[in-house]
C-alpha positions as CSV (number, residue, x, y, z in Angstrom):
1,X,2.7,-11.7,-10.1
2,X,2.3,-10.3,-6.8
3,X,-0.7,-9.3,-5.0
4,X,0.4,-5.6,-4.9
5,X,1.0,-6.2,-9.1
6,X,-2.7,-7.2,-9.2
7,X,-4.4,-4.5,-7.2
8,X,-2.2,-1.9,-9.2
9,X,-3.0,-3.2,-12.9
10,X,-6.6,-3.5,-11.7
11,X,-6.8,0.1,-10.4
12,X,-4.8,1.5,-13.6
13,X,-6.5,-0.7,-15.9
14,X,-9.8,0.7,-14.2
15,X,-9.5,4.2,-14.8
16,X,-7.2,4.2,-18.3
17,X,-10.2,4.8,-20.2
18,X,-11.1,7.8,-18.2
19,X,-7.9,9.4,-17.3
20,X,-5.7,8.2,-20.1
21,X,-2.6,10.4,-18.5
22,X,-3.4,10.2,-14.8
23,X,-4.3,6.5,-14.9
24,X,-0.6,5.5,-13.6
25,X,-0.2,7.8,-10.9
26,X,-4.0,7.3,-9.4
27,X,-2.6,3.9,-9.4
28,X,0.7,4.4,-7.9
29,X,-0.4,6.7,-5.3
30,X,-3.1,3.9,-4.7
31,X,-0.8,1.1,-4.2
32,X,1.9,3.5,-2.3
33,X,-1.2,4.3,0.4
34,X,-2.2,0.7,0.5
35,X,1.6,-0.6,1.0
36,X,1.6,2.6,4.0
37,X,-1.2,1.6,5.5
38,X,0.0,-2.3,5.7
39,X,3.5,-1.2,7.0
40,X,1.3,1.6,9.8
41,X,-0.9,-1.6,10.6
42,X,2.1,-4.0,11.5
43,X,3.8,-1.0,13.3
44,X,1.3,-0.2,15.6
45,X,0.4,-3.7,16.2
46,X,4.2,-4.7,17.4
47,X,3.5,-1.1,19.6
48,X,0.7,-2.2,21.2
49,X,2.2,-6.0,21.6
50,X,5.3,-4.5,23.0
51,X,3.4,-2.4,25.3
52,X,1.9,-5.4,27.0
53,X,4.9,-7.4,27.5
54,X,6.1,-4.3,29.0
55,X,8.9,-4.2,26.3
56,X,10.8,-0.4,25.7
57,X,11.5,-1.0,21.7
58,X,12.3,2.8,20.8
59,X,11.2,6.2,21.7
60,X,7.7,7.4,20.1
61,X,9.4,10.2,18.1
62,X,12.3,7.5,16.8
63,X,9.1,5.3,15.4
64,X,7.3,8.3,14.0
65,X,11.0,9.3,12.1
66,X,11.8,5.5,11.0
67,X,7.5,5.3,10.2
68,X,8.3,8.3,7.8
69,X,11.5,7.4,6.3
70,X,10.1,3.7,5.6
71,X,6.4,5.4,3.9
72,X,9.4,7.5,1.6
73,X,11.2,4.6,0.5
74,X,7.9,2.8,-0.5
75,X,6.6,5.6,-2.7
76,X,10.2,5.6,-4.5
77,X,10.0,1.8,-4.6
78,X,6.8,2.0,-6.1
79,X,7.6,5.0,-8.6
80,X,10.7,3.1,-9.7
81,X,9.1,0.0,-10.3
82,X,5.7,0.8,-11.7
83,X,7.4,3.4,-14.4
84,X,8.1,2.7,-17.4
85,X,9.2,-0.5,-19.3
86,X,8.6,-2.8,-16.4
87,X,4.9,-1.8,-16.3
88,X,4.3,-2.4,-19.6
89,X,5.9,-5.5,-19.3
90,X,3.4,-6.3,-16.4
91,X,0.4,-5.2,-17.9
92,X,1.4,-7.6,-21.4
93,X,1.3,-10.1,-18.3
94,X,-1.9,-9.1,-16.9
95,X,-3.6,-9.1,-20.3
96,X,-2.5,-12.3,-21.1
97,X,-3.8,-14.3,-18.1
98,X,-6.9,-15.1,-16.7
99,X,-8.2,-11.7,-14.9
100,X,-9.3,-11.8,-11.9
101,X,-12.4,-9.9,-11.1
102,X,-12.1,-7.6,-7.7
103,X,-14.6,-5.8,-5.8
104,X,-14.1,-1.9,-6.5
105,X,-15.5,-0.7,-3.1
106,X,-13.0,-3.6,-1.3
107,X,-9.9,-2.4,-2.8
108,X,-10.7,1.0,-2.3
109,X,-11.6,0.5,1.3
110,X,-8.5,-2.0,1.9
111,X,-6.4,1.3,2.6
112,X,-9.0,2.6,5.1
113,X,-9.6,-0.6,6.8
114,X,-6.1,-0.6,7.6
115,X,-5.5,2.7,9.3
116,X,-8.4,2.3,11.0
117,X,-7.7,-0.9,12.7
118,X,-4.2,0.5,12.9
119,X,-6.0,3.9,14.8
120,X,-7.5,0.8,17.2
121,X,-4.3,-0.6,18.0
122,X,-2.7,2.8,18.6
123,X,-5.6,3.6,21.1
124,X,-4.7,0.4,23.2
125,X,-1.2,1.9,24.2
């Protein structure tokens, strides 16, 4: 099971008591933003790396378009794969084993941490 697996069982599995309808798409839109933020991170970072070795990769509009069409794909991806049968399946998993405790505030702030440091590196260009 993936890292990405974890963090969304954890965050469903923490508010399913709460918000017994909601629980899955709080969850998806969690993971979706966390997976964004990652993909933002590395972008910008390969920006400003490029823009020190004085390397033209692509126009600023082409990387906003592909940045956009890429954060699309990942919320399908994600609402394809965490619907349904193959969540339930996952969540038999996650059950079964050994859970692993997580920091709330840390997972929540693993999303904000990234755009943030991803705001730093597009400052640098």
């Amino acid at each position: 099971m993936t890292i990405f697996n974890q963090l969304y069982l954890f965050v469903f599995n923490k508010y399913k008591p709460k918000y017994k309808l909601k629980a899955n798409s709080i969850a998806l839109i969690y993971i979706s933003i966390l997976q964004i933020s990652l993909v933002f991170l590395a972008g910008t970072f390969v920006a400003a790396f490029s823009n020190q070795m004085n390397l033209d990769l692509m126009s600023q509009s082409k990387a906003i378009t592909f940045f956009v069409i890429i954060a699309i794909v990942i919320h399908f991806s994600n609402w394809m794969s965490y619907s349904g049968q193959s969540r339930k399946v996952m969540n038999a998993k996650y059950n079964k084993s050994k859970k692993i405790e997580q920091n709330v505030i840390l997972v929540f702030c693993l999303p904000i941490l990234a755009f943030l440091l991803g705001s730093l590196f597009l400052q640098s260009l």
